[in-house]
N, C-alpha and C positions, 0 to 999 in steps of 0.2 A: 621841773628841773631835776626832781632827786633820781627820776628814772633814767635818766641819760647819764648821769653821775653814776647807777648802777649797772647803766648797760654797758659801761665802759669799763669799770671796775671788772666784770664777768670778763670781757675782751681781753682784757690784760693779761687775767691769769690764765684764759685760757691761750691764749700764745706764751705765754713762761710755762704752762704745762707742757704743749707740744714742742717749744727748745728744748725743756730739759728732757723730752722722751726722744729727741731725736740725738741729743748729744748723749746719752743713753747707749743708742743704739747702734751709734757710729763707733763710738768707742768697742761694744763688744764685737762689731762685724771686724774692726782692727785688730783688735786682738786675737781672735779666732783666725784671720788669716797670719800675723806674725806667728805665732803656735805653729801651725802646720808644716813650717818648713818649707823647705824645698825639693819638689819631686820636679826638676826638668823647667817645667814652665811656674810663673809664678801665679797663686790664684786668690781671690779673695780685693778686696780693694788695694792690697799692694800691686797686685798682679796688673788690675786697670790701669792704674799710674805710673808701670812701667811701659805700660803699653801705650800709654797716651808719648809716654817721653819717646819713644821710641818713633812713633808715630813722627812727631814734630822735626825728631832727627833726621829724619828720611830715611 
């Protein structure tokens, strides 16, 4: 029983490790593209989400 109780404990944190490396990482790829400004086209994950909205708007 205490092994399964361990093996799930390790699962846990290891998914709380990989959210918080991924909210981590999203946040600095946001950043890096808000920073950049705009040269013409937009780039970075703002640039995707305009391009998605754009996309949808026809």
């Amino acid at each position: 029983m205490e092994t399964r109780t361990n093996a799930g404990r390790r699962v846990r944190k290891a998914v709380v490790v990989a959210l918080i490396v991924a909210g981590l990482w999203a946040g600095t790829a946001v950043t890096r593209g808000m920073a950049r400004g705009e040269d013409g086209a937009p780039n970075g994950p703002m640039g995707h989400i305009s391009r998605a909205v754009q996309v949808i708007r026809g």
